[in-house]
C-alpha positions as CSV (number, residue, x, y, z in Angstrom):
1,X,0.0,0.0,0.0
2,X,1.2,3.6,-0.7
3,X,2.0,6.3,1.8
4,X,-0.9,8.6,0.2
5,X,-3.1,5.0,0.4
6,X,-1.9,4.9,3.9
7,X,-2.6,9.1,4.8
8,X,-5.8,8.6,3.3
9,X,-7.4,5.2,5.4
10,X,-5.8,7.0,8.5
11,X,-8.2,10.5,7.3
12,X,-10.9,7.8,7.1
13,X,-10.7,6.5,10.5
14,X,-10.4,9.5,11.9
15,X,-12.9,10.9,10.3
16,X,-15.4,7.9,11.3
17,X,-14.0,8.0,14.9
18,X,-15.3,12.0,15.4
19,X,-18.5,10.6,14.0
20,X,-19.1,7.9,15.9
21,X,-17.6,8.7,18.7
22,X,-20.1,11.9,18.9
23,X,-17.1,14.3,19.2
24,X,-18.0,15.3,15.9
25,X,-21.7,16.0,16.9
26,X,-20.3,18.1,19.5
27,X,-18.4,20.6,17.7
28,X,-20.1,20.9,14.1
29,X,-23.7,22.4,15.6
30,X,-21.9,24.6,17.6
31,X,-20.3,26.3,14.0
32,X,-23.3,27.4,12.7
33,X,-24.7,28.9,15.7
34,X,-21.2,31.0,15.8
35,X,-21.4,32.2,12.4
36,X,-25.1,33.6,13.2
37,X,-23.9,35.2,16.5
38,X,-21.0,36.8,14.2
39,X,-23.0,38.0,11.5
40,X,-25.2,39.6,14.2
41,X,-22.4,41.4,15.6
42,X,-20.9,43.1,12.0
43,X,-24.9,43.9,11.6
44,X,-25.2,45.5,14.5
45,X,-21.9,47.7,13.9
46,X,-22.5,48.4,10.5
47,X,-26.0,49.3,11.0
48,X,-26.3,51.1,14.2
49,X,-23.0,52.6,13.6
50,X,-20.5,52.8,16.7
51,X,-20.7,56.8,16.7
52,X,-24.1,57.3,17.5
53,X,-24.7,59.2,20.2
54,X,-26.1,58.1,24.0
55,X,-30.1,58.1,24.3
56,X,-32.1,59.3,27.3
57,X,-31.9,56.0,29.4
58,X,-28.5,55.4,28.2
59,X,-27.2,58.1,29.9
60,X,-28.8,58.1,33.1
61,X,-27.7,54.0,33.1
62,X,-23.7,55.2,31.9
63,X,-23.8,58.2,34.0
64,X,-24.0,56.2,37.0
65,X,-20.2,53.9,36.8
66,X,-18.6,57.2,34.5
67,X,-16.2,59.6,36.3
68,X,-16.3,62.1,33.1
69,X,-20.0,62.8,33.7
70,X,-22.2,63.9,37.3
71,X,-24.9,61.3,37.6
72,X,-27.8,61.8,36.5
73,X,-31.0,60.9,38.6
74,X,-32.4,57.3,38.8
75,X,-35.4,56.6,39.1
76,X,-38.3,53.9,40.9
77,X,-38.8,51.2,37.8
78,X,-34.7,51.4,36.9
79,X,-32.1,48.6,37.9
80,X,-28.4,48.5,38.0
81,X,-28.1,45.3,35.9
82,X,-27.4,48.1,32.8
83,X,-24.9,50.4,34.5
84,X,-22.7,47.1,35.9
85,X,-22.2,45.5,32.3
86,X,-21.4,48.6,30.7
87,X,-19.5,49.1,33.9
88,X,-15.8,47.7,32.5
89,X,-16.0,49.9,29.8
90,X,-17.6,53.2,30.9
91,X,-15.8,53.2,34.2
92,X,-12.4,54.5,32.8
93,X,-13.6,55.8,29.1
94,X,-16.0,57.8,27.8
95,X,-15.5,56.7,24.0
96,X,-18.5,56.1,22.7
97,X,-17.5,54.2,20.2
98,X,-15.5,52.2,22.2
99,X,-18.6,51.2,24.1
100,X,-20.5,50.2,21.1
101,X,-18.3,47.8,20.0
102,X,-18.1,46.2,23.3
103,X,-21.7,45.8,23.9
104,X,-22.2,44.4,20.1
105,X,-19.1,41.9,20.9
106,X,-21.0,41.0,24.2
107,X,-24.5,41.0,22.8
108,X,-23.3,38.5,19.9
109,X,-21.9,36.1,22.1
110,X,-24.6,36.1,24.6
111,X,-27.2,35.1,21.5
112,X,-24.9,32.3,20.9
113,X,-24.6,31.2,24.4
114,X,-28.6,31.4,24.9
115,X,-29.2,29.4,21.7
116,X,-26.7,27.2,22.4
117,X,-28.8,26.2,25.7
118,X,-31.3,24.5,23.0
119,X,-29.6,22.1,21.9
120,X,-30.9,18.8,21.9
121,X,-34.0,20.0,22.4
122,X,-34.5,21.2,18.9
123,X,-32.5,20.6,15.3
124,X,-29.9,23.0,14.9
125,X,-31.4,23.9,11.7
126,X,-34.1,25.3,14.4
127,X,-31.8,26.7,16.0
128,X,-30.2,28.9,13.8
129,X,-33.5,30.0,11.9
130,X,-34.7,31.0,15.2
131,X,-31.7,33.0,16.1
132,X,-31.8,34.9,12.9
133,X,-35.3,35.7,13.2
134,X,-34.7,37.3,16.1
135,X,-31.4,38.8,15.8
136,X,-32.8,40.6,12.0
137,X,-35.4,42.3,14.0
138,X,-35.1,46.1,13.8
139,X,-35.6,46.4,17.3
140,X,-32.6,43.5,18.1
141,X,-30.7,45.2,15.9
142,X,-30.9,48.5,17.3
143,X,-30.7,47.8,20.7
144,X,-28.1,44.9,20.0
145,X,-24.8,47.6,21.0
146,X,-27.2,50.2,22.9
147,X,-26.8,50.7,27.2
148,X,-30.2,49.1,27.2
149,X,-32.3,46.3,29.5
150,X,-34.4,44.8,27.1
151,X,-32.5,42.5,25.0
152,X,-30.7,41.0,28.1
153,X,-33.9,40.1,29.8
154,X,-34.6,38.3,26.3
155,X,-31.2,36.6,26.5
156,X,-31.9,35.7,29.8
157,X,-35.8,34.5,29.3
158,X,-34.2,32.2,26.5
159,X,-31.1,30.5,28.6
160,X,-33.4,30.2,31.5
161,X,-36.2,28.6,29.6
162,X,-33.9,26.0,27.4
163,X,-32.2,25.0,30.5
164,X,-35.1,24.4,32.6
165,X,-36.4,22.1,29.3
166,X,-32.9,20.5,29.5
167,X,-32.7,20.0,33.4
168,X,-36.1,18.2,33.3
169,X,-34.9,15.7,30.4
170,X,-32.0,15.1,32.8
171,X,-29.7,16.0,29.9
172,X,-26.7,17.9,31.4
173,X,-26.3,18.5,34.9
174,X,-24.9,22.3,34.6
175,X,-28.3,23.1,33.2
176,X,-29.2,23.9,36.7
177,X,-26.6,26.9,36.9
178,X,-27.7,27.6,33.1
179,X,-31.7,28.4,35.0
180,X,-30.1,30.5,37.8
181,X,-28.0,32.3,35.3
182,X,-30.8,33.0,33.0
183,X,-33.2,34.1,35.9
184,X,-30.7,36.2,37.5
185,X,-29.5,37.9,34.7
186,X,-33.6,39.0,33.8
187,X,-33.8,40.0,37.1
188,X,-30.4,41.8,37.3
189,X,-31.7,43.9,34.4
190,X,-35.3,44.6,35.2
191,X,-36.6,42.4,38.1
192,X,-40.4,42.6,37.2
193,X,-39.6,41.8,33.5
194,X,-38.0,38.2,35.4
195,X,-40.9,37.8,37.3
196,X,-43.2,37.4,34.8
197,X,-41.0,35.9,32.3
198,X,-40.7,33.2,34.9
199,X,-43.9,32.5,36.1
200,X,-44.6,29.1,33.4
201,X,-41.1,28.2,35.0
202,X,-42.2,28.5,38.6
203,X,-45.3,27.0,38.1
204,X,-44.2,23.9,36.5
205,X,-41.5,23.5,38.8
206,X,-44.1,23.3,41.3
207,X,-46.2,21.0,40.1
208,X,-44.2,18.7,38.2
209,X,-40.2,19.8,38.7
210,X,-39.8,20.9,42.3
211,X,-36.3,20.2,42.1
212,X,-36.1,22.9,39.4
213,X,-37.5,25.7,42.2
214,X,-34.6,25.9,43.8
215,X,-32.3,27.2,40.7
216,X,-35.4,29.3,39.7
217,X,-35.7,30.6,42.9
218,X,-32.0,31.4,43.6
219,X,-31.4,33.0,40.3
220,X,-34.3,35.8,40.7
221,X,-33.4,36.5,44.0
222,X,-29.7,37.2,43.4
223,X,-30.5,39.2,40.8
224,X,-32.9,40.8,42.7
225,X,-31.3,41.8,46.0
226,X,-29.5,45.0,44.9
227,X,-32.7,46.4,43.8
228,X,-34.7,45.1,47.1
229,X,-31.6,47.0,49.3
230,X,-31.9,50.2,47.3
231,X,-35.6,50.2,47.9
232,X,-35.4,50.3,51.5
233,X,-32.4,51.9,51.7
234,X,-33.3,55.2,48.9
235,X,-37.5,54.5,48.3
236,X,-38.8,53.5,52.6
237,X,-39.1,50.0,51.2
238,X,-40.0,47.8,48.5
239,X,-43.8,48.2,48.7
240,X,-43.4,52.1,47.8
241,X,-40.7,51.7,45.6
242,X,-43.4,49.8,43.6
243,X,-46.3,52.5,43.9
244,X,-43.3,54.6,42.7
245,X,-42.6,52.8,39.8
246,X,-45.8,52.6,38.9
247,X,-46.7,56.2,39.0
248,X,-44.1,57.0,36.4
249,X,-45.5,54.6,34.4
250,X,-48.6,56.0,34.5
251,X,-50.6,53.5,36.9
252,X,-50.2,49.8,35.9
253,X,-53.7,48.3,35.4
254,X,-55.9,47.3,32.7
255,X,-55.1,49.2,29.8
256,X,-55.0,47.8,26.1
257,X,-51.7,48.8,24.6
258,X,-51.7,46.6,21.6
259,X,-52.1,49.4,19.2
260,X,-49.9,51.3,20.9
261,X,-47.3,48.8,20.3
262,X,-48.3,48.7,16.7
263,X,-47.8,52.7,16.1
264,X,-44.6,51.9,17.8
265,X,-43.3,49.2,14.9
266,X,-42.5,51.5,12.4
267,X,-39.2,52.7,14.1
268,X,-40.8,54.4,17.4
269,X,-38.2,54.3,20.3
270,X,-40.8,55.2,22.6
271,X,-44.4,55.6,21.9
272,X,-45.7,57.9,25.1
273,X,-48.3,59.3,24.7
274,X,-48.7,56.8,22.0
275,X,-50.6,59.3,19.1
276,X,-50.2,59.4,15.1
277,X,-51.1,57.1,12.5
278,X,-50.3,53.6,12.3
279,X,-47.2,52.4,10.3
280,X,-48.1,50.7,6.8
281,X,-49.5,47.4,6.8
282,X,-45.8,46.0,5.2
283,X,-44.3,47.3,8.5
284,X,-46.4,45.6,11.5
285,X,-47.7,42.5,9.2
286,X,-45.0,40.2,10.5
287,X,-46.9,40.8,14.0
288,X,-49.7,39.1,13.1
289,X,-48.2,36.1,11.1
290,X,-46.3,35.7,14.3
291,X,-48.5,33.9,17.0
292,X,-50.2,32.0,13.6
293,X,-47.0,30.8,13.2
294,X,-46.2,30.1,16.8
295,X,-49.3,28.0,17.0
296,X,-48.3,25.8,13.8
297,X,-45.0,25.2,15.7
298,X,-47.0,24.1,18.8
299,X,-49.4,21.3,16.7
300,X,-46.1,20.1,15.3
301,X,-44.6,19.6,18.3
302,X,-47.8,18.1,19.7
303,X,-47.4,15.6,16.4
304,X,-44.1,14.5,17.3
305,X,-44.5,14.1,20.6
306,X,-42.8,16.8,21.9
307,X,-45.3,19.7,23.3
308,X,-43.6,20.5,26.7
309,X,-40.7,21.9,24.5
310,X,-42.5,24.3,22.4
311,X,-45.1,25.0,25.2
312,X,-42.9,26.5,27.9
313,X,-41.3,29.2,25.3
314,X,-44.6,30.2,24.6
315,X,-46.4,30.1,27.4
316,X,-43.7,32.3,28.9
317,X,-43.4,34.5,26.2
318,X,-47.1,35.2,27.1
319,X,-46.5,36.5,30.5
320,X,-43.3,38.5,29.6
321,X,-45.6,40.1,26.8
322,X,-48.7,40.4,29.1
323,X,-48.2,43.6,31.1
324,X,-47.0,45.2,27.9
325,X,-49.6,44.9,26.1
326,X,-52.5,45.1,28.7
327,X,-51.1,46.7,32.0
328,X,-49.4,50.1,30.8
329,X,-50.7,53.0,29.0
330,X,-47.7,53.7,26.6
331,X,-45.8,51.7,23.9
332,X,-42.1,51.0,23.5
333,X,-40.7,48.4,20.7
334,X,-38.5,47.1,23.0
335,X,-40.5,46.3,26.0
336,X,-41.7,43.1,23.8
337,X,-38.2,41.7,23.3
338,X,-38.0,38.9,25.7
339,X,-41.2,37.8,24.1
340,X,-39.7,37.8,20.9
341,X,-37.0,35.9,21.8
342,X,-39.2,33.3,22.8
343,X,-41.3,32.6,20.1
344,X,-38.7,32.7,17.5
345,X,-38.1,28.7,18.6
346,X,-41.7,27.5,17.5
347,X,-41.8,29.5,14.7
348,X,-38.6,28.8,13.1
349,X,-40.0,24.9,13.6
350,X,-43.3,26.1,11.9
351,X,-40.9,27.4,9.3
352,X,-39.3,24.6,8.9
353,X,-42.2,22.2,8.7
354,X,-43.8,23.9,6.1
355,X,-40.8,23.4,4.1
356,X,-39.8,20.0,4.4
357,X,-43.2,18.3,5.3
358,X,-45.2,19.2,2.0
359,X,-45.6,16.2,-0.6
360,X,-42.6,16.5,-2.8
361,X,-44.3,18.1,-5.5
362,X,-45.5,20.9,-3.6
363,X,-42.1,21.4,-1.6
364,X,-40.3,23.7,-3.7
365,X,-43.9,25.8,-4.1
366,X,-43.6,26.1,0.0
367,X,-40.0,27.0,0.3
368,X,-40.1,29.3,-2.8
369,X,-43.3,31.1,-0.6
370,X,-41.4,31.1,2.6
371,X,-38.1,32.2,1.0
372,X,-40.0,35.4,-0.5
373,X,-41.7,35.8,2.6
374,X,-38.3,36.2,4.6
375,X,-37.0,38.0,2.6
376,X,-39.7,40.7,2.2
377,X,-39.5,40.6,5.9
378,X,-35.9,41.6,6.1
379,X,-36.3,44.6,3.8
380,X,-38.7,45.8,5.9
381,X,-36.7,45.6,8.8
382,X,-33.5,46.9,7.3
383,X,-35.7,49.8,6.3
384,X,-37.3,50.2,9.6
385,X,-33.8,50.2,11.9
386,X,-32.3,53.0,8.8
387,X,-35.0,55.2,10.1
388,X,-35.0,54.8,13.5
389,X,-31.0,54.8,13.3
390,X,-31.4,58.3,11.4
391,X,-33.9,59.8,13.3
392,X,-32.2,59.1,16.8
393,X,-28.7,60.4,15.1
394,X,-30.6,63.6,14.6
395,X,-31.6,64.2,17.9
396,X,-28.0,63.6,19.6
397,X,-26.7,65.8,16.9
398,X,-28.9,68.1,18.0
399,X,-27.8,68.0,21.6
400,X,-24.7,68.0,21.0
401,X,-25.0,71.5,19.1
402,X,-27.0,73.1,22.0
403,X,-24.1,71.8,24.7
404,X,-21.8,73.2,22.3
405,X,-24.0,76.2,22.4
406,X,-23.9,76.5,26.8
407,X,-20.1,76.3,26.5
408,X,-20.3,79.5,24.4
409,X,-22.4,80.9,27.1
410,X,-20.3,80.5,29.7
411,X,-22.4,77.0,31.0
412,X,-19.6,74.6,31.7
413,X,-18.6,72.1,34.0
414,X,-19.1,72.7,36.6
415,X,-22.6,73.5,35.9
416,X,-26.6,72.5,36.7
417,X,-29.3,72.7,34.0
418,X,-32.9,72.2,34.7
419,X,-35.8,72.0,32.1
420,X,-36.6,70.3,29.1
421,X,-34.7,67.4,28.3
422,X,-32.2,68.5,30.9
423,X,-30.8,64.9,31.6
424,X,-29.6,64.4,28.3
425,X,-28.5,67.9,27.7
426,X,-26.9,67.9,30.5
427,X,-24.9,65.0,29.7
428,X,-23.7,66.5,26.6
429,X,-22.5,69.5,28.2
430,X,-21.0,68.1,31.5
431,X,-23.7,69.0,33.9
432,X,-25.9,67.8,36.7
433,X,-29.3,67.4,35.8
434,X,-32.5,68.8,38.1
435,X,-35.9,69.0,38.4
436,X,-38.3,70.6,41.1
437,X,-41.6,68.6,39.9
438,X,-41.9,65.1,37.6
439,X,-41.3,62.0,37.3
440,X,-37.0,62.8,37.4
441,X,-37.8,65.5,40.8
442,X,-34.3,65.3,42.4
443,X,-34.1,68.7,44.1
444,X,-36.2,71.6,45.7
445,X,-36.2,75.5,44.1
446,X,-34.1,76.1,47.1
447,X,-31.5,73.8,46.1
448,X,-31.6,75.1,42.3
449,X,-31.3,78.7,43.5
450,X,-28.3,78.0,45.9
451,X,-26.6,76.0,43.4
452,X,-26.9,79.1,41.2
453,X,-24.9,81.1,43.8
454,X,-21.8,78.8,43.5
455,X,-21.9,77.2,39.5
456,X,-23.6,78.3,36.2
457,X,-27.2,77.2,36.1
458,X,-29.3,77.3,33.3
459,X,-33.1,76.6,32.6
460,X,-34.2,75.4,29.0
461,X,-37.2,75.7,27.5
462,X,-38.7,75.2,24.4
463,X,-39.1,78.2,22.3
464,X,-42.2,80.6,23.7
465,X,-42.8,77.9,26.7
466,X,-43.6,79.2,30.2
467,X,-40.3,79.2,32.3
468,X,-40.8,78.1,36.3
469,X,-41.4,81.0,39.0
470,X,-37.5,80.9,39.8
471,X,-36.1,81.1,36.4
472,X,-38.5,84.0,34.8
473,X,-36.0,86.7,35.7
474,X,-32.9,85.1,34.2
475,X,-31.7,86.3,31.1
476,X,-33.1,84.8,28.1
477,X,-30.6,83.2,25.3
478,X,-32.0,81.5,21.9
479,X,-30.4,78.5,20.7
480,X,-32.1,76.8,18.2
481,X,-35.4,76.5,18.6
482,X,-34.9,76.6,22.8
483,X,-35.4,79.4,25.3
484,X,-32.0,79.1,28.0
485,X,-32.3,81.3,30.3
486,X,-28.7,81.7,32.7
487,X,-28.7,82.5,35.9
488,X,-27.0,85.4,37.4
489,X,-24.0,84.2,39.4
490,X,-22.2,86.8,40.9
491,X,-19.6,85.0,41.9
492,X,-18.3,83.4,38.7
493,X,-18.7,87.0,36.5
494,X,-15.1,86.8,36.0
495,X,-14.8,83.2,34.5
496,X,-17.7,83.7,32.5
């Protein structure tokens, strides 16, 4: 026999070793999962763009682990989970870019370490579908690399949820740290999001799984116990911290916000109060082909004897979707995440079954149909995240021209506005942020007008709007279309 004879039987058995030894099995599912967590990530970065600018709740989340900016004020419904992840990069930079990038590296590899949670439980084909669904999403895409809690109360709904399904079919021991991760992570982020994301958990740990309770259990109170202590130790206790939270959101209780959630679709980042027409049909469409979907997924699974697995994503994608759509009086796309996360496993297996299951002649009919019908789906949602991208590029732009415009004025750091849009203005500029009434009220008139007597304060307004008792006699500046009125400050005439 010849050496290459000999190279190749050796490639052979080798080859047949991987596969039968599973070793094989083990590494190739992993590589497609991978390549979809990677493609999410250049998406994300070439999309979003790394320069774009902080938002509103970015700022008050990075203000709070930055030394280069004053903190701005934090409110009831808010959780630390944000500022501690952004937390190794914000602490000693305050690139922007820099940040992006990190948070699309991190959010890439968290969507490959959820997904990879399913395995076993579902093809990988499923898998990946799934993950792509979710991750082409304007709203994944666009909160992907942003200081947000949303997506990571998704990613931790979906490694909760596949481990549970995992721990019960006794198929790796570590799925029990996978559930505690998963829980605490939601409820490190937004501990009420967890709550309801876990309630099919906690229920069918208790009745069937009571082992599981203990994981489940663990996971949302760890993440849960620094916003507990900061209730009773900045809000008199949890109960009023609630209340709290709840008045900013504008009383929780029945209130249909289904349509608000559908105005918000077209590229909304918050829909409060939710007015306006709705988007095009082509825009919110894919909502509605969603659940229909979803429940095809569910009688397949129910056919191949397999219903607990698709019934637990959906069921809790229910709950985390509940108060969203019928406890709160506003709309926000992002609010709906976890929830999307969720049902992208039954219906990529809907997907899939209406491709492959059809007789043979009408096989290539059903994949041309679904092929068409992705892809119109991801033009939309390119289209939609361009917008929302442009539009939210515009308004940082724009704050960044009137901080621009305080430093001419003499406003710098250090400094105190008050106002409209005062917490992200401030940011922009360097300053503290206050208010004397809202739902942001951090300080008294008293403490604005004594601050005034030590560092350049300034009220903002928009053009022509009423300016508060204690700013009326400042002088008035125009920049762009807002009213700033400066307050006199004596003892900084000289710097100014």
């Amino acid at each position: 026999m010849t050496d290459g004879a000999n190279a190749l039987l050796v490639r052979r058995r080798r080859r047949d070793h991987a596969k039968y030894s599973g070793a094989g099995r083990r590494r190739r599912p992993d590589r497609p999962l991978a390549l979809l967590a990677a493609v999410f990530t250049l998406a994300q970065l070439a999309l979003v763009r790394p320069v774009l600018g902080l938002g509103w709740d970015e700022i008050v989340y990075v203000s709070q682990v930055t030394a280069h900016h004053p903190a701005a004020f934090f409110s009831a419904p808010r959780s630390r989970g944000v500022s501690l992840l952004v937390a190794p990069v914000a602490s000693w930079s305050s690139s922007v870019p820099l940040l992006r990038v990190y948070l699309a590296l991190l959010s890439g590899l968290a969507l490959y370490l959820a997904l990879r949670c399913w395995r076993g439980l579902f093809p990988t084909r499923v898998l990946v579908t799934a993950g792509a669904l979710f991750a082409s999403l304007w709203v994944t895409l666009f909160y992907g690399p942003q200081a947000m809690p949303n997506y990571w109360v998704a990613i931790g709904a979906l490694t909760a949820a596949g481990c549970f399904l995992r721990a019960r079919a006794g198929r790796s021991p570590r799925a029990l740290w996978g559930i505690a991760a998963g829980t605490a992570l939601m409820a490190w982020m937004r501990p009420t999001d967890a709550v309801w994301a876990s309630v099919p958990l906690l229920v069918l740990a208790l009745v069937r799984h009571r082992r599981l309770l203990v994981p489940l259990a663990a996971g949302l109170a760890a993440g849960a116990v620094p916003w507990v202590i900061e209730a009773y130790a900045g809000f008199g206790g949890l109960g009023q911290r609630l209340a709290e939270a709840s008045r900013i959101q504008g009383g929780l209780g029945w209130q249909i916000a289904v349509d608000d959630q559908l105005r918000s679709l077209g590229g909304r980042a918050l829909c409060r109060p939710c007015t306006g027409p709705m988007p095009e049909p082509v825009v919110f469409a894919w909502w509605f082909v969603l659940p229909v979907l979803a429940g095809l997924g569910l009688v397949v699974a129910g056919r191949a004897r397999r219903l607990e697995r698709t019934l637990v994503p959906l069921a809790c994608a229910a709950t985390a979707a509940l108060p969203y759509l019928f406890m709160i009086g506003y709309a926000a796309p992002r609010f709906l995440q976890p929830a999307y996360a969720l049902l992208a496993i039954p219906v990529a297996d809907g997907l899939w079954y209406l491709v492959r299951t059809p007789r043979r002649t009408w096989r290539p009919v059903a994949a041309t149909l679904v092929a068409l019908g992705l892809a119109g789906h991801l033009a939309v949602q390119l289209a939609v995240v361009h917008g929302a991208v442009t539009r939210n590029t515009a308004n940082r732009v724009d704050w960044d021209r009137t901080a621009g415009a305080l430093h001419r004025l003499g406003v710098r750091p250090p400094c105190l506005l008050t106002g409209h849009e005062a917490i992200p203005i401030g940011y922009y500029t360097g300053c503290s942020s206050g208010a004397t009434s809202g739902n942001n009220e951090n300080m008294t008139v008293a403490g604005v007008l004594d601050t005034a007597a030590r560092v350049p304060v300034a009220h903002i307004a928009p053009a022509g709007g009423a300016a508060p008792r204690y700013a009326r006699d400042w002088p008035v500046h125009r920049v762009s279309d807002l009213d700033v009125r400066i307050a006199p400050a004596p003892g900084r005439e000289s710097d100014r």
